[in-house]
DSSP file (Angstrom, degrees, kcal/mol; ACC not computed):
  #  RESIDUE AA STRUCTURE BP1 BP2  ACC     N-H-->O    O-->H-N    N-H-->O    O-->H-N    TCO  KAPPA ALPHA  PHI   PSI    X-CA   Y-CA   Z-CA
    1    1 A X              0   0    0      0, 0.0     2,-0.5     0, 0.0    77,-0.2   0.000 360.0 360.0 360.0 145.3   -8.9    9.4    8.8
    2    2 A X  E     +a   78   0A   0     75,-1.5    77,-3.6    14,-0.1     2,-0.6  -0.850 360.0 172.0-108.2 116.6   -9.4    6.7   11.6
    3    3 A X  E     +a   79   0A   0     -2,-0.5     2,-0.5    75,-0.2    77,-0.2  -0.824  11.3 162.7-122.7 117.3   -8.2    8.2   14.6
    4    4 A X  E     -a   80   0A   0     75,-4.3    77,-2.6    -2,-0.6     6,-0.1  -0.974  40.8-120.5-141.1 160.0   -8.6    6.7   18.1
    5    5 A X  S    S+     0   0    0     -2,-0.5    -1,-0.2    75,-0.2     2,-0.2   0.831  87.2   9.4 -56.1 -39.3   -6.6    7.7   21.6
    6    6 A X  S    S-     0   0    0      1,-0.1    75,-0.5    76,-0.1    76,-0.1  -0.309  80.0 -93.7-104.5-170.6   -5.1    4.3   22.2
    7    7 A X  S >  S+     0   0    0     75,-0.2     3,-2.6    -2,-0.2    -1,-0.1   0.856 126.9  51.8 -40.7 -77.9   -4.3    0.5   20.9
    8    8 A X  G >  S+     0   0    0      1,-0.3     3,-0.6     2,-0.1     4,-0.3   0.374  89.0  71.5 -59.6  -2.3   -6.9   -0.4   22.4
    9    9 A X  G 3  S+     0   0    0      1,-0.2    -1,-0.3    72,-0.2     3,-0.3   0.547  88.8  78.4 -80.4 -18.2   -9.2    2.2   20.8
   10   10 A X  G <> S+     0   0    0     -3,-2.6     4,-0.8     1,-0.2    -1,-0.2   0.468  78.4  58.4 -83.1 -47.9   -8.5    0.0   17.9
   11   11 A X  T <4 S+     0   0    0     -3,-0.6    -1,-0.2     2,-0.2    -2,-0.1   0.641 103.7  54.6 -89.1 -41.6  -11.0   -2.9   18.8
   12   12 A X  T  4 S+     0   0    0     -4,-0.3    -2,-0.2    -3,-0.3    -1,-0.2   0.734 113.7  50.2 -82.1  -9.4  -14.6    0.1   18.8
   13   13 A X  T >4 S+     0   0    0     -4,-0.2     3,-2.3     2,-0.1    -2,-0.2   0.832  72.6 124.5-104.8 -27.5  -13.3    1.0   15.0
   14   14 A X  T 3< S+     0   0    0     -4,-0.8    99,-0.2     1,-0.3     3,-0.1   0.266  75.2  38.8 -43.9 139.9  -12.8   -2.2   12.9
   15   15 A X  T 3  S+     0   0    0     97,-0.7    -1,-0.3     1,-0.4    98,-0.1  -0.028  92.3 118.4 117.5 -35.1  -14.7   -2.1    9.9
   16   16 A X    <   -     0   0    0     -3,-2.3    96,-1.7    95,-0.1    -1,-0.4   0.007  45.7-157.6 -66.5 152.9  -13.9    1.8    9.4
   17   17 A X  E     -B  111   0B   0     94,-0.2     2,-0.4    -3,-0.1    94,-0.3  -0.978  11.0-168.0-139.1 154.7  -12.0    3.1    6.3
   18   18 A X  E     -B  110   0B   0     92,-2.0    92,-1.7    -2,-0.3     2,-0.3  -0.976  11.9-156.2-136.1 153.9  -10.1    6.1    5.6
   19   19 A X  E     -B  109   0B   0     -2,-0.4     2,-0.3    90,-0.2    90,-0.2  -0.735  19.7-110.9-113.4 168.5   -9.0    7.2    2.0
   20   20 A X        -     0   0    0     88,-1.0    56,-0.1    -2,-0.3    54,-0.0  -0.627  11.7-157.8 -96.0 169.3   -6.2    9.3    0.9
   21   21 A X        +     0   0    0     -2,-0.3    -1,-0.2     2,-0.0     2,-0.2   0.655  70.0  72.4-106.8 -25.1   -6.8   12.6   -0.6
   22   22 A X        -     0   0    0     51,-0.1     2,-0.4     2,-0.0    -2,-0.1  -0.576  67.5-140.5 -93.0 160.3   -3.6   12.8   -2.6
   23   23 A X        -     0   0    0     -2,-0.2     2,-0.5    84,-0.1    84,-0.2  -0.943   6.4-151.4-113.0 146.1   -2.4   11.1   -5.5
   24   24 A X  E     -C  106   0B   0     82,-4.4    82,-1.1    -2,-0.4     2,-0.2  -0.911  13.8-135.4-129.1 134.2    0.8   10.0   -6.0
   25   25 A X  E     -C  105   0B   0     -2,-0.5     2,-0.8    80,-0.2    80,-0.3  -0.671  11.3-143.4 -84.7 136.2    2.3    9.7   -9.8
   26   26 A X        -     0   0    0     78,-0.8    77,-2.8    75,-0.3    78,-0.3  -0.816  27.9-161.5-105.6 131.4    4.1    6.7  -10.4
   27   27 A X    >   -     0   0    0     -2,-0.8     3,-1.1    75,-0.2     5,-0.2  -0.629  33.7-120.8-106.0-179.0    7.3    7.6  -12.9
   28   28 A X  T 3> S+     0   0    0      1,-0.3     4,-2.0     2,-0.2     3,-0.3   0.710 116.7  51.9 -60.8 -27.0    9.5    5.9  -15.0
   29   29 A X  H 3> S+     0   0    0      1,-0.3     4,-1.5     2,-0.2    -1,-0.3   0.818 110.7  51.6 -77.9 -29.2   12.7    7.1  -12.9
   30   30 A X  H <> S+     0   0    0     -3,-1.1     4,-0.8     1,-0.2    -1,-0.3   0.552 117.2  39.6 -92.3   2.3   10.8    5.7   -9.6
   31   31 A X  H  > S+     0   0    0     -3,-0.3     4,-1.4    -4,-0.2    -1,-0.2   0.723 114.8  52.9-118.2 -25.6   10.2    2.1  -11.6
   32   32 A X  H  < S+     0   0    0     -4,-2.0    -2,-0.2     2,-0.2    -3,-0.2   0.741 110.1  49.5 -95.6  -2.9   13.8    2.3  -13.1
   33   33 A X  H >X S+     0   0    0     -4,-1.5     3,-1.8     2,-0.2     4,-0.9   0.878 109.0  50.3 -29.4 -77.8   15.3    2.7   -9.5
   34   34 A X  H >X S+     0   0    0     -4,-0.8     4,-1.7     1,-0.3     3,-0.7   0.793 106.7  54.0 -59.7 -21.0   13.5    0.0   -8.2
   35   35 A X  H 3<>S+     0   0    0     -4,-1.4     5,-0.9     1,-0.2     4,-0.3   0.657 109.1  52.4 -55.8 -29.7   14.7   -2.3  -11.2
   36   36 A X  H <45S+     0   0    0     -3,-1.8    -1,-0.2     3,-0.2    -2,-0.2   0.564 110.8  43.8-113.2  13.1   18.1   -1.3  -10.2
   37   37 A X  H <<5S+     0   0    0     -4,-0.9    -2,-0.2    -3,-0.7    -1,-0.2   0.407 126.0  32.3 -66.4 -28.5   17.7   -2.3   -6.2
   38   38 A X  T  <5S-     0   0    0     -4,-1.7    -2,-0.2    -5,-0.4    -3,-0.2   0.466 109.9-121.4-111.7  16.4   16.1   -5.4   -6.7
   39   39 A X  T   5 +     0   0    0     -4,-0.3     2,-0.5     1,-0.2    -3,-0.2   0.992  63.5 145.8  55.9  56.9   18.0   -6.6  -10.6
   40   40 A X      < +     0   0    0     -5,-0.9    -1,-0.2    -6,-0.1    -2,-0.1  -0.774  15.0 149.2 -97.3  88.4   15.1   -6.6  -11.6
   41   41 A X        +     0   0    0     -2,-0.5     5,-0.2    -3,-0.1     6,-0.1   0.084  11.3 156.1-106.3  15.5   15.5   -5.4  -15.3
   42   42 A X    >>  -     0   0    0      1,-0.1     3,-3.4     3,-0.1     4,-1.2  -0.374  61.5-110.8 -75.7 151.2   12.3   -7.3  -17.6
   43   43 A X  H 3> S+     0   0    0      1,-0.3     4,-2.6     2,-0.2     3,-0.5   0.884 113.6  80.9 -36.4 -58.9   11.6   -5.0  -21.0
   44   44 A X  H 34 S+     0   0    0      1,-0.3    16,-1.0     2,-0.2    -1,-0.3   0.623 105.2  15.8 -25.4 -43.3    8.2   -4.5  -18.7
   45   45 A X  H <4 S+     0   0    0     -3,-3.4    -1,-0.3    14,-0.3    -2,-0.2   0.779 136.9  32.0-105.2 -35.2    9.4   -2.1  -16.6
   46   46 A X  H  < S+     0   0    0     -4,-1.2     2,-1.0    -3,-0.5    -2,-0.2   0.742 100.3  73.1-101.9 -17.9   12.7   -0.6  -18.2
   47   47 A X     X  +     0   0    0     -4,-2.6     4,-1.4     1,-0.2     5,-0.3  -0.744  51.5 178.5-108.9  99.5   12.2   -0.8  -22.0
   48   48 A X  T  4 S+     0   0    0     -2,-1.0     4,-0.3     2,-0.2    -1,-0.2   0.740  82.4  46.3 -69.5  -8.1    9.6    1.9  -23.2
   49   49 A X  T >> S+     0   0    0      2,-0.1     3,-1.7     1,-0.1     4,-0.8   0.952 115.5  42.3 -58.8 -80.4    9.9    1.0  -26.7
   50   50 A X  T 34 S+     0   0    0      1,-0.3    -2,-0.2     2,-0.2    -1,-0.1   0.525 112.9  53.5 -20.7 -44.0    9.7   -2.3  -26.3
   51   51 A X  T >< S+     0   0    0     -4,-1.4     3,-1.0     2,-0.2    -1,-0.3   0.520  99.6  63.1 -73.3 -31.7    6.8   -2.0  -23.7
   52   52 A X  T <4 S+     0   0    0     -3,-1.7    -2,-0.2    -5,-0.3    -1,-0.2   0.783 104.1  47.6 -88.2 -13.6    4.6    0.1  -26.0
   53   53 A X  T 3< S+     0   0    0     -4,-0.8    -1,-0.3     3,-0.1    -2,-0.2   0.353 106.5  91.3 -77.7   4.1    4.5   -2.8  -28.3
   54   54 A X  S X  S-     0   0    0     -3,-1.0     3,-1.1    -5,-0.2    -3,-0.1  -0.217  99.3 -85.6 -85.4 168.3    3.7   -4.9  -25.2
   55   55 A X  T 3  S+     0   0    0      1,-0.3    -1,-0.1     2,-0.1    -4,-0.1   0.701 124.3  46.3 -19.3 -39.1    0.5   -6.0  -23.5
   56   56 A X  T 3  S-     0   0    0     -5,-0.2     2,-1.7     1,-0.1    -1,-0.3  -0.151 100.0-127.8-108.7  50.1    0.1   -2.8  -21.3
   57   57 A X  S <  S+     0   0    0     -3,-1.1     2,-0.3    -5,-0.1    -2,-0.1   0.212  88.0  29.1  28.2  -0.6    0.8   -0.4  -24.1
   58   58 A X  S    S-     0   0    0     -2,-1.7   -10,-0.1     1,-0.2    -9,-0.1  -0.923 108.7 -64.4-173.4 152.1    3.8    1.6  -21.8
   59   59 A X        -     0   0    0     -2,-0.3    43,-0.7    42,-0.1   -14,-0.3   0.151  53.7-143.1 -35.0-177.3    6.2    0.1  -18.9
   60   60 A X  B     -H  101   0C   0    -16,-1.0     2,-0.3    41,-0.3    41,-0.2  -0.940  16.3-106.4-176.9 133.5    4.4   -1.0  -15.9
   61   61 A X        -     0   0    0     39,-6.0    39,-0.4    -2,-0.3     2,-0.4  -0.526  42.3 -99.8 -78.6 160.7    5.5   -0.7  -12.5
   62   62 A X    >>  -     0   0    0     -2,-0.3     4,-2.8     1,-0.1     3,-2.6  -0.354  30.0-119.0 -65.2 133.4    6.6   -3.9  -10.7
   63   63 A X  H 3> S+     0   0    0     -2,-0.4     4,-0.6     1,-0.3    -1,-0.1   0.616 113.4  49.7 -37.0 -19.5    4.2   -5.4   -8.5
   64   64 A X  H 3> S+     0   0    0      2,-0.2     4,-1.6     3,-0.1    -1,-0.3   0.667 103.1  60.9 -96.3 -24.4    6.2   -5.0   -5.5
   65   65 A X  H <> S+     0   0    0     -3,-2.6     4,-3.1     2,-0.2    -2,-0.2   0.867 105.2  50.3 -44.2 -68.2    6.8   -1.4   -6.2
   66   66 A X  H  X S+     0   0    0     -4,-2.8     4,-0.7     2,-0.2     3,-0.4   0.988 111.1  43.4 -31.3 -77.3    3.7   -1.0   -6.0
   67   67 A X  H  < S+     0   0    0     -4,-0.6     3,-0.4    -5,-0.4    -2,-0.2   0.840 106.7  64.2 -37.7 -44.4    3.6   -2.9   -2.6
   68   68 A X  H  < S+     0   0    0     -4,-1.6     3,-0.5     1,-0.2    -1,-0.2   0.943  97.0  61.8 -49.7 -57.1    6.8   -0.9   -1.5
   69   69 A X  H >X S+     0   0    0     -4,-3.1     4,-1.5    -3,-0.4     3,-0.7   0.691  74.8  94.2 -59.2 -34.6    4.6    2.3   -1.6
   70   70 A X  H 3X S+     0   0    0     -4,-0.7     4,-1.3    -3,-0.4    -1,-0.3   0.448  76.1  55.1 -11.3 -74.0    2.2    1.3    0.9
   71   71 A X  H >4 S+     0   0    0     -3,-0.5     3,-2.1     2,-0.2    -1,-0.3   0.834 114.8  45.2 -23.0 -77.8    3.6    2.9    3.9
   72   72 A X  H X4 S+     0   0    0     -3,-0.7     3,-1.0     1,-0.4    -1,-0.2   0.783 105.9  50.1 -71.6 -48.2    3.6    6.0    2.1
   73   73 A X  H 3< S+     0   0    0     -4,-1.5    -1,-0.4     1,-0.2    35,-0.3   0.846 114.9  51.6 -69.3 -10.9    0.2    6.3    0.4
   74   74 A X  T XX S+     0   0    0     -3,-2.1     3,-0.7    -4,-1.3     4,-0.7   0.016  78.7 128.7-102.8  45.4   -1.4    5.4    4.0
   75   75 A X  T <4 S+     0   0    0     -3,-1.0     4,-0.1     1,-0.3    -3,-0.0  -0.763  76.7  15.5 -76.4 121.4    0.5    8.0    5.8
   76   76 A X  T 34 S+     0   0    0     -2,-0.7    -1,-0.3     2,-0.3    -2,-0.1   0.258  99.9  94.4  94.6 -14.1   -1.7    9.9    7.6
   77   77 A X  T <4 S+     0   0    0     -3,-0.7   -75,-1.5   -76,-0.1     2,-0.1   0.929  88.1  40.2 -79.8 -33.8   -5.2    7.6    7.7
   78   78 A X  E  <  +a    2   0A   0     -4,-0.7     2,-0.4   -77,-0.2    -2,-0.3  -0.791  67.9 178.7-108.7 150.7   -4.8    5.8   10.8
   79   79 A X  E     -a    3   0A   0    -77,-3.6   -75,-4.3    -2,-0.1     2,-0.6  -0.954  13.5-178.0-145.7 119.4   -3.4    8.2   13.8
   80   80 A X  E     -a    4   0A   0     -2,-0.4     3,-0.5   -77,-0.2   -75,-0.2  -0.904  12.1-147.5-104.1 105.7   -3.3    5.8   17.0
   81   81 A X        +     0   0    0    -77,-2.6   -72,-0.2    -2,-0.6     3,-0.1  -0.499  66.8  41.3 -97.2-170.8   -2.1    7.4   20.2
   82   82 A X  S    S+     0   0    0      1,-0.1    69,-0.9    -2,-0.1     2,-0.6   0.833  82.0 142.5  36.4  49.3   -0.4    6.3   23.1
   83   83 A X        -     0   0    0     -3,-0.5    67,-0.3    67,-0.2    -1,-0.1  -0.864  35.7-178.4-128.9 129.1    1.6    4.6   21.1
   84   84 A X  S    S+     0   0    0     -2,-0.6     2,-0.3     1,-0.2    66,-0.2   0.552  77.3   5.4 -95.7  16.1    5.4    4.1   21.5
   85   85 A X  E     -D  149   0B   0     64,-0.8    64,-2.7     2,-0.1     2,-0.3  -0.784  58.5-164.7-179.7 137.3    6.6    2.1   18.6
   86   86 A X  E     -D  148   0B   0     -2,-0.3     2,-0.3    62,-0.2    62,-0.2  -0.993  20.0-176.8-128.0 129.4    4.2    1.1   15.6
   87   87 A X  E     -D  147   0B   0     60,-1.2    60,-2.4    -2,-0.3     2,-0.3  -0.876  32.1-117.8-121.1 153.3    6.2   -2.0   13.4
   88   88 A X  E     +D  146   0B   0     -2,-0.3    58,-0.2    58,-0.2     3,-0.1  -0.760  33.5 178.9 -80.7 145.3    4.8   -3.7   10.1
   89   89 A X  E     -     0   0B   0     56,-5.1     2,-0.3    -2,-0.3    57,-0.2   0.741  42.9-161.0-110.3 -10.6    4.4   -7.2   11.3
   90   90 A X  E     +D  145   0B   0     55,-2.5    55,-1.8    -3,-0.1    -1,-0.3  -0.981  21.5  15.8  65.9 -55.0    3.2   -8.2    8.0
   91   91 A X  E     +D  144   0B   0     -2,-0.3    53,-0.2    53,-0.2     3,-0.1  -0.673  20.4 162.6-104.6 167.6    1.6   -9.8    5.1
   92   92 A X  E    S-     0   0B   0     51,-0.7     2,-0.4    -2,-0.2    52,-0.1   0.053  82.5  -0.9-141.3 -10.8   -1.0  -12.5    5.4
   93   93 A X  E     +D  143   0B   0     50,-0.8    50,-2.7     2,-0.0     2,-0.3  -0.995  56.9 177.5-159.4 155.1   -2.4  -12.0    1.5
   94   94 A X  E     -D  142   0B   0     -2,-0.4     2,-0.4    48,-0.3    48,-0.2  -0.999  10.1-163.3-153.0 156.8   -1.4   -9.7   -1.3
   95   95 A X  E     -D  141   0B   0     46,-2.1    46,-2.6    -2,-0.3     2,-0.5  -0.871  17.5-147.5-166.2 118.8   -3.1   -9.9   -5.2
   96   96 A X  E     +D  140   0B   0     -2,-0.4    44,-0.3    44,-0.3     3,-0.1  -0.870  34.6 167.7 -87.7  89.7   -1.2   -8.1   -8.0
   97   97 A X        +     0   0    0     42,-2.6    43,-0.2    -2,-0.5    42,-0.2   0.674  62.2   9.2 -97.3 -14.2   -5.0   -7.1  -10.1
   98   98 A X  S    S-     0   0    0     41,-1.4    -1,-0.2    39,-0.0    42,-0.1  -0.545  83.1-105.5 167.2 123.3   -3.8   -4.6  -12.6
   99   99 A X        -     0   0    0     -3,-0.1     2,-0.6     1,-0.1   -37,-0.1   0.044  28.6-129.6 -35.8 120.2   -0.3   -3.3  -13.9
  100  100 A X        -     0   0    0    -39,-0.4   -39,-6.0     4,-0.1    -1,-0.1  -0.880  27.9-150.4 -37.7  79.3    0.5    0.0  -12.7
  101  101 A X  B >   -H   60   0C   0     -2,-0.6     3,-2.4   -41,-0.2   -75,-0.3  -0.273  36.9 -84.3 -85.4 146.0    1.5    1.8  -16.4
  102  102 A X  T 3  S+     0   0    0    -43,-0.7    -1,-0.2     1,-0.2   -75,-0.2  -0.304 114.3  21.8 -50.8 149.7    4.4    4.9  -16.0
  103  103 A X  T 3  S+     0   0    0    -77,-2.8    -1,-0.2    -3,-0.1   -76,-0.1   0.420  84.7 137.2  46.3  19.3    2.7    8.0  -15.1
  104  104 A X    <   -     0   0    0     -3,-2.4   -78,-0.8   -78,-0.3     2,-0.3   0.111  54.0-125.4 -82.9-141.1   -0.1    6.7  -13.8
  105  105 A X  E     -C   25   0B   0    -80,-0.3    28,-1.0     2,-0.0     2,-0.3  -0.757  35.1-178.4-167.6 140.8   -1.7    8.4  -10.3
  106  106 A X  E     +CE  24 132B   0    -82,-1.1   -82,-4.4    -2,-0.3     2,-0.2  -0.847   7.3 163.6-149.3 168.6   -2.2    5.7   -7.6
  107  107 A X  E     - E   0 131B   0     24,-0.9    24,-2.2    -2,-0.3     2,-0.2  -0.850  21.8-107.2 176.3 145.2   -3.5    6.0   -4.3
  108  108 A X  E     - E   0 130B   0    -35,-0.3   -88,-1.0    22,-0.2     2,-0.3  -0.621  10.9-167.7-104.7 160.9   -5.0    4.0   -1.1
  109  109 A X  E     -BE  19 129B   0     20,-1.1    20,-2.6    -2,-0.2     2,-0.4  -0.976  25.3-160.9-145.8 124.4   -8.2    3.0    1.2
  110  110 A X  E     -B   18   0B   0    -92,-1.7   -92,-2.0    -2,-0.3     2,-0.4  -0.977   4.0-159.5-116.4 121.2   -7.1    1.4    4.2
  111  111 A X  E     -B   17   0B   0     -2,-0.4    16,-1.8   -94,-0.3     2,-1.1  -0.920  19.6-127.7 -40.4 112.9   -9.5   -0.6    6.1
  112  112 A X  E     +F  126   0B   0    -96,-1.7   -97,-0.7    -2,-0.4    14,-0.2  -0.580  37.4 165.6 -87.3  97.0   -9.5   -1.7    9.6
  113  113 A X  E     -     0   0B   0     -2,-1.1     2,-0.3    12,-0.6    13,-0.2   0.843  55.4 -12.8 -75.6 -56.4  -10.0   -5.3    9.4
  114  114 A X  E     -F  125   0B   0     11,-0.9    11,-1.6    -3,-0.1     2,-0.4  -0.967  49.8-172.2-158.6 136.9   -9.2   -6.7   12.6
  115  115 A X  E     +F  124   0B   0     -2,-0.3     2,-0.4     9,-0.3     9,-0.2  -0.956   8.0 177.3-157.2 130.1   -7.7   -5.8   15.8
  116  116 A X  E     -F  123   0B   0      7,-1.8     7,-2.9    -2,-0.4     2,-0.2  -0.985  35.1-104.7-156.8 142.1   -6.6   -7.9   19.3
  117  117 A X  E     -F  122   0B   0     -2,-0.4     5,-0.2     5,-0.3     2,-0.2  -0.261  38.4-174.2 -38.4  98.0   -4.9   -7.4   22.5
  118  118 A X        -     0   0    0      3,-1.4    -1,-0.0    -2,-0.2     3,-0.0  -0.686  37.8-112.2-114.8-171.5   -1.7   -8.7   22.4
  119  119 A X  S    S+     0   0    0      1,-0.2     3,-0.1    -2,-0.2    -1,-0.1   0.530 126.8  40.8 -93.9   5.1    1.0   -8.9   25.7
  120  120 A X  S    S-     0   0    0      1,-0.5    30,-0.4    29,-0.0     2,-0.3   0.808 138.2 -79.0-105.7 -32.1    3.4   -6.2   23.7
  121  121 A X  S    S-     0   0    0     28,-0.2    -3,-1.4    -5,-0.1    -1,-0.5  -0.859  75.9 -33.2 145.6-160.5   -0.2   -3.9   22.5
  122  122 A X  E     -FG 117 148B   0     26,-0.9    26,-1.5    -2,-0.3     2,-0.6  -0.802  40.7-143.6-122.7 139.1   -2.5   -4.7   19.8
  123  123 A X  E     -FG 116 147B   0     -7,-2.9    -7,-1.8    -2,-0.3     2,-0.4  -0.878  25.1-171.6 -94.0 107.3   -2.2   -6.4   16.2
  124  124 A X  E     -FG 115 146B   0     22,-3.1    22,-3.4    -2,-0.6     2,-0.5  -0.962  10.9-150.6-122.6 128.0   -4.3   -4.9   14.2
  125  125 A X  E     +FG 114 145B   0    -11,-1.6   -11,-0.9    -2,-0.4   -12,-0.6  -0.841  16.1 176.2 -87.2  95.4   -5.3   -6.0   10.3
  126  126 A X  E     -FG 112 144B   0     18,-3.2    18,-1.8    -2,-0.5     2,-0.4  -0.625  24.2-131.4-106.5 167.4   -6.3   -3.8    7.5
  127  127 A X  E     - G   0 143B   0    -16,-1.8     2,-0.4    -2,-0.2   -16,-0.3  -0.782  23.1-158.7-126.8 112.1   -7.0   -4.3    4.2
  128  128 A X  E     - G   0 142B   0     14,-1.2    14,-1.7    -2,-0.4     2,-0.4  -0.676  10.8-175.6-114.3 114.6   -5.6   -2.2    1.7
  129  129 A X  E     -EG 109 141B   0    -20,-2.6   -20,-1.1    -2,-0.4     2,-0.4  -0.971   8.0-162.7-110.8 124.6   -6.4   -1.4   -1.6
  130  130 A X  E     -EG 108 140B   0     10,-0.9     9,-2.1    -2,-0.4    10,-1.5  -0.827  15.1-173.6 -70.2 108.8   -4.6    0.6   -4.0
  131  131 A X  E     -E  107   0B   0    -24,-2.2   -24,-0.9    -2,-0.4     2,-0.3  -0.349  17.8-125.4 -97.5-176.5   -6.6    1.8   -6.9
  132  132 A X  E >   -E  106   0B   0      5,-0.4     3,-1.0     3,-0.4   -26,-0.2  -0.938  32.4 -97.1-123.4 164.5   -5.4    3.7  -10.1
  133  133 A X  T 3  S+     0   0    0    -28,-1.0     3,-0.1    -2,-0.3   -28,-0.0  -0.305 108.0   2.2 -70.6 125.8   -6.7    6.9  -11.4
  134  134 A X  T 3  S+     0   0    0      1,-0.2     2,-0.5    -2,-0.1    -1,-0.3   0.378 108.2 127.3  81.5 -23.1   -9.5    6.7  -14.3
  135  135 A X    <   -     0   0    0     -3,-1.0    -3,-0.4     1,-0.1    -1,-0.2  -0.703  51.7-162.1 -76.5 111.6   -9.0    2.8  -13.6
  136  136 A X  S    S+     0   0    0     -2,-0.5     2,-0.3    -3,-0.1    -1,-0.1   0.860  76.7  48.4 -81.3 -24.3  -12.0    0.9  -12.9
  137  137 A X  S    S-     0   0    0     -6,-0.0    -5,-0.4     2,-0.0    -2,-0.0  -0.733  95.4-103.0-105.3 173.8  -10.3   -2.3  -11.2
  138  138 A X        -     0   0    0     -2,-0.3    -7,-0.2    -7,-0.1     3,-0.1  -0.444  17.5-131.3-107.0 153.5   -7.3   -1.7   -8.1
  139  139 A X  S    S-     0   0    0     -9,-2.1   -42,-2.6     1,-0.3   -41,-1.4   0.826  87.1 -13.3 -76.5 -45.2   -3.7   -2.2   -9.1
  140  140 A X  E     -DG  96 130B   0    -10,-1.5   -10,-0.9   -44,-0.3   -44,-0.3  -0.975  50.5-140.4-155.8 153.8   -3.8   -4.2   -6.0
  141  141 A X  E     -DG  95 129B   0    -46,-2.6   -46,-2.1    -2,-0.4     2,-0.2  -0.792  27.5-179.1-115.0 152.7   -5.4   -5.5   -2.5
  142  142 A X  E     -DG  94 128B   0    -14,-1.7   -14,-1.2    -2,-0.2     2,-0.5  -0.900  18.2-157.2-129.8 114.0   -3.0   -6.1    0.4
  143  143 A X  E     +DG  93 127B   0    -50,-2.7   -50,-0.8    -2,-0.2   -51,-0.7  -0.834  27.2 177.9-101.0 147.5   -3.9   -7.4    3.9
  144  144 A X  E     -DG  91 126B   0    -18,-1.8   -18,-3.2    -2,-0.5     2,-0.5  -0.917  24.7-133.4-138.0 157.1   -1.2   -6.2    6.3
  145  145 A X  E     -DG  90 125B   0    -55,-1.8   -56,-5.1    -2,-0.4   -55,-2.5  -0.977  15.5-168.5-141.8 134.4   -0.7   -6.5    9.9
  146  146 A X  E     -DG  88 124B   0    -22,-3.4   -22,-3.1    -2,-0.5     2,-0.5  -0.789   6.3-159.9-117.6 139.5    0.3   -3.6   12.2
  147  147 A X  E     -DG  87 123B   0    -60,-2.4   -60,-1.2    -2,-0.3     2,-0.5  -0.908   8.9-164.8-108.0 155.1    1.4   -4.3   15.6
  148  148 A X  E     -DG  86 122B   0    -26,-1.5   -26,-0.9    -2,-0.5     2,-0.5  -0.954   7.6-152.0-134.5 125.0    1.2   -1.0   18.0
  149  149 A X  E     -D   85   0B   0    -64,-2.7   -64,-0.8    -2,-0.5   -28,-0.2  -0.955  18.3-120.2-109.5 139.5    2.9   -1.2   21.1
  150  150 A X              0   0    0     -2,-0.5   -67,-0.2   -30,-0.4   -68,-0.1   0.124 360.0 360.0 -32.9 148.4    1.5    1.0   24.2
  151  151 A X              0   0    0    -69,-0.9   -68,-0.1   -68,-0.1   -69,-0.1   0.179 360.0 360.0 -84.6 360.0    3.6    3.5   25.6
């Protein structure tokens, strides 16, 4: 975990990483939900017959599903205090590197990238990779930008 008292504690850490300790399974109901909030319906994600004769041998979550989870696999690395509203402000690069299969185990390493003073509290830049379990390259890299405003 990356922990600092303030915002501004933010600025002595870049460069740190914190990993998660859990794994989170991704299933077919969580990939055929998200197909049916965004219409997004290709064989890829909803048809497992179809998909086990496919490229990735079984459905594959969407690349944005993936993305969606973020929040929630880095709950709990970075713990900022004195802070009275933390907002995503958001993307500046994102790279889809390898298909998320049903039932596989995912998880994240968040990285403290970058961080400056701004007149609301500090914007701070990690970069976040999500690997998969037994997988030797990451389902995906993200960099995201977190604003934390002071309290």
């Amino acid at each position: 975990m990356i922990a600092v008292a303030t915002p501004g504690g933010l600025l002595d850490v870049i460069g740190r990483s914190a990993t998660a300790g859990s794994w989170l399974t991704v299933e077919q109901d969580r990939i055929d939900a998200f197909a049916d909030a965004t219409d997004d319906h290709q064989w890829i994600h909803v048809d497992p017959v179809r998909a086990a004769a496919g490229p990735f041998g079984a459905t594959v979550a969407h690349g944005y599903l993936t993305l969606s989870l973020i929040p929630s696999l880095t709950d709990g690395l970075i713990e900022v205090g004195g802070t009275g509203l933390v907002v995503n402000y958001g993307l500046d690069r994102v790279r889809f590197l390898q298909p998320v299969t049903a039932g596989s185990r995912i998880r994240a390493t968040s990285t403290l990238t970058s961080a400056e003073p701004t007149s609301q509290g500090v914007r701070a830049g990690f970069t976040i990779t999500v690997e998969i379990e037994g997988v030797p390259k990451p389902a995906l890299i993200a960099e995201t930008v977190v604003l934390y405003y002071a309290s």
